[in-house]
N, C-alpha and C positions, 0 to 999 in steps of 0.2 A: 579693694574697689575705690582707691582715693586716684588714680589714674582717670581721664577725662572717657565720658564715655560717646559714643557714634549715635545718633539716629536719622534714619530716612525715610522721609516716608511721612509728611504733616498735611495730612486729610483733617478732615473730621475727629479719626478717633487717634490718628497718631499725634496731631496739634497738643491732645489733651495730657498725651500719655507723657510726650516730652515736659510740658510744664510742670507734672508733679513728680521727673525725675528731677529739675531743677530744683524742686522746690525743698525735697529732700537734700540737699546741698552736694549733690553732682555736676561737677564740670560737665559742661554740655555740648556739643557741636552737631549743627545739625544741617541737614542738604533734602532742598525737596526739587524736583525737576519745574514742576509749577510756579515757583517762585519762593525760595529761603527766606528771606528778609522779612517779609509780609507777613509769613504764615513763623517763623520761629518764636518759642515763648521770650520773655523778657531775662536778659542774664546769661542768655546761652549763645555762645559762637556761634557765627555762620560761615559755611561751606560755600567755595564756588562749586564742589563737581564730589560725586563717590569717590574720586580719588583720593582726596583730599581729606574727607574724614577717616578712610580705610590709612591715613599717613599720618592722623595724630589721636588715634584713640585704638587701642587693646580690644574695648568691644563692642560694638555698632551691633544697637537695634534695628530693623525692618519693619515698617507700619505702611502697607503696601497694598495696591488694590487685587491681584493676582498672580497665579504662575511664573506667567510671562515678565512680570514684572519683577520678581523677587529673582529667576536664574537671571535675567542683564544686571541686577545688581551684581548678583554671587561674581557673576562674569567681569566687571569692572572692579571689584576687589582682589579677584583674583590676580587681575593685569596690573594693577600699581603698579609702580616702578617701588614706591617708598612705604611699603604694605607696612605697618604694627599692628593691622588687627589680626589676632587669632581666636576670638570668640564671634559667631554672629546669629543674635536669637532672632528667629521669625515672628512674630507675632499678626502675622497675615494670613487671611483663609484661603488654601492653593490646594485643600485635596492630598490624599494620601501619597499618589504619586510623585507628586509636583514637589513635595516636601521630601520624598525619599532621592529623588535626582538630585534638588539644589543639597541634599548633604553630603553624595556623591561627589558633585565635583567639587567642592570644600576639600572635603575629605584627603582628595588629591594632591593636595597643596597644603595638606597638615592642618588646616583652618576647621576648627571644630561649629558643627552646626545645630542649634538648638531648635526644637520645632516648639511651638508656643505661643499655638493661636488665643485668642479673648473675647470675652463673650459676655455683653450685661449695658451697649450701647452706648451713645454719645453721652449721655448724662453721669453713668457708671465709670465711662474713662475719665471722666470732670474729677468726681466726686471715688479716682480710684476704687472703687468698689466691682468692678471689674471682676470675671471668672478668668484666672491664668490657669491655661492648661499644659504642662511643663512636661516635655518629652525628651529626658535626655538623663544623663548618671545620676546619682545621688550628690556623688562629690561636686557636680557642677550646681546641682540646684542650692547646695547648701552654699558654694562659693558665689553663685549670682544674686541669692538674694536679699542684699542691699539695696539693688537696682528692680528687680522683680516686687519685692514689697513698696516700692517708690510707685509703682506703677498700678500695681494689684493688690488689695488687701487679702485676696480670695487666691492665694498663686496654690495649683494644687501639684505635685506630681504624679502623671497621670500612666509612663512608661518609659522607658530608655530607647527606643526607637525613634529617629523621624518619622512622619507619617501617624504615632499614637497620639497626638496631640489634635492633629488634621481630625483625625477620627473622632475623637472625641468630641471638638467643637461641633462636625457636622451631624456628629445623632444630636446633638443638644440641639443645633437649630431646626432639625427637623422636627421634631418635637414642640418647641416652641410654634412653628408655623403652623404644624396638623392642629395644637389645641385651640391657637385663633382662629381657624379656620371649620375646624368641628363647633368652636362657640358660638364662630357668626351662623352657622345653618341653624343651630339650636336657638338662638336668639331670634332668627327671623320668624321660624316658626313660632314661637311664643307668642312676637305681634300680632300673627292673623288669630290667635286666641284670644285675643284680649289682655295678655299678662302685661305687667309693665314692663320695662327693664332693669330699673333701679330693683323691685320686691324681686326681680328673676335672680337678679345678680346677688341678693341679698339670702334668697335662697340657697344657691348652688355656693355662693361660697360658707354655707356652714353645712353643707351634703358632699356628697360623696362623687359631686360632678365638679367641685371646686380646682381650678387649674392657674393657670399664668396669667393666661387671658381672663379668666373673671373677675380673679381678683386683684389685678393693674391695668391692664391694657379698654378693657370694656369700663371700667368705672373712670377711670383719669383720660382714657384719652378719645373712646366712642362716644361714649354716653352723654360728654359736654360737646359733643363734636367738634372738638379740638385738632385731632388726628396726626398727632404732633409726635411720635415716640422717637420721630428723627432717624426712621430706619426705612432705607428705600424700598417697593418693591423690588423694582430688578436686581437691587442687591440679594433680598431673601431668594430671589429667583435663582441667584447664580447658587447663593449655597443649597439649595435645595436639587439644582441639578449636578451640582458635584457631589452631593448626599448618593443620590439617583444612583449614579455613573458610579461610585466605588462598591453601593452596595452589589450593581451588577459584578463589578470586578469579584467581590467577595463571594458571591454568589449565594446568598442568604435572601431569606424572603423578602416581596418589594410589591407585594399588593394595595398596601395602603398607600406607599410612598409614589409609586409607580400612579395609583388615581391623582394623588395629589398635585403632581405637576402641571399637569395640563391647568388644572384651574388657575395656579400661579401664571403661568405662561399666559392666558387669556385675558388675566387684569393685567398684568404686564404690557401687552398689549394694547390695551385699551386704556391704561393711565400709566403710561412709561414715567418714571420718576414719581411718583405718587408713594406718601407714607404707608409701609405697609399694612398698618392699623383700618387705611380704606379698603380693606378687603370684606371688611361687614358691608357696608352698603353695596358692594358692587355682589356679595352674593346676596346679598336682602334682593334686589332686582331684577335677581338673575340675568345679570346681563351677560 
């Protein structure tokens, strides 16, 4: 892994993720359509084009906002003229599908395709602390991770499939959203009791109701009304209806999930771009 490596893809969590593979002492090169220079950590090349990284690094990261976005990558690595990459991990949430296509057509062209989405937010990608969820051989996970623990402290290997990684992230975030979403009802109710919220929360989290959301999201980012966890709705929205859409695929129960959307879809709606954590007041409301 002393070979420079690719990344594309400097949002929010891929910004964070590149600078702690730099910081790990990775030659760096990186390409973001939005603008490279601006957005690339300090130390690390910059790319004019996917071309261009796919012609001097072995193996390019993806930090990308969807599907569509990740096959015109595959797509533009594929076409090089002056291709050296043959590795390229995902680490964007695109759905079981989405992830089993882009390793298809890799595949095609001999380009091995890692699924390996992450999960633990803007702060967690800072602070590497990150959940990697690693979909691919054994032999590869043990050969990438120099680069995967640069990134991840938490890199788990979750299956050898594309798509098991997909999977995995999306029950994790469905899960995540039902528990702040069953805690904002449960908390509102509490108010028209009289209870407070600090003794509520102080409660449940040493009972048997204690979850994600009571014991960080409601104390650090409700409760002071901060609202800050830095994670969109509409982004929970998307994974939650990619959640949706695979469990149909799968054809497994989707009663709870299946209720849950619409409420997302509604504060979506109604607070487009709004931290998802404003999901308490807006069902405190009922709006």
């Amino acid at each position: 892994m002393n070979e420079s490596v690719g990344f594309i893809g400097l949002g929010a969590m891929g910004s964070r993720m590149a600078a702690n593979v730099v910081a790990a002492g990775h030659d760096l090169i990186c390409y973001d359509r939005a603008g490279t220079a601006s957005r690339a950590p300090e130390g690390a090349a910059v790319a004019g084009s996917v071309a261009e990284v796919a012609a001097r690094a072995r193996l390019v990261v993806l930090s990308l906002p969807d599907g569509a976005a990740s096959a015109s990558v595959a797509d533009e690595i594929i076409e090089s003229n002056r291709r050296l990459t043959d590795t390229v991990i995902d680490t964007s949430t695109i759905g079981v599908a989405a992830a089993k296509s882009v390793q298809e057509r890799l595949a095609r062209v001999d380009l091995s395709y890692i699924d390996a989405p992450v999960s633990g937010g803007i702060a967690g990608a800072a602070a590497a602390t990150i959940a990697l969820m690693f979909a691919g051989e054994a032999a590869d996970f043990e050969r990438l991770s120099p680069v995967l623990t640069a990134m991840s402290k938490n890199p788990f290997h979750v299956g050898t499939e594309a798509g098991q990684g997909q999977a995995m992230k999306l029950l994790n975030n469905y899960l995540s959203g039902l528990a702040l979403t069953a805690t904002s009802e449960a908390i509102a109710f509490g108010l028209t009791q009289g209870l407070d919220m600090r003794t509520m929360l102080d409660v449940l989290n040493t009972s048997s109701g204690q979850n994600t959301a009571t014991a960080d999201k409601f104390p650090n980012r409700i409760l002071p009304e901060t609202y800050d966890a830095q994670f969109l709705n509409t982004l929970y929205l998307k994974d939650l209806t990619l959640f949706v859409e695979n469990v149909a695929g799968a054809g497994t129960a989707d009663a709870i999930s299946g209720a849950l959307l619409p409420i997302w879809q509604r504060f979506a709606a109604a607070e487009p771009g709004a931290d998802f954590t404003r999901i308490f007041p807006f069902v405190r409301d009922r709006r």
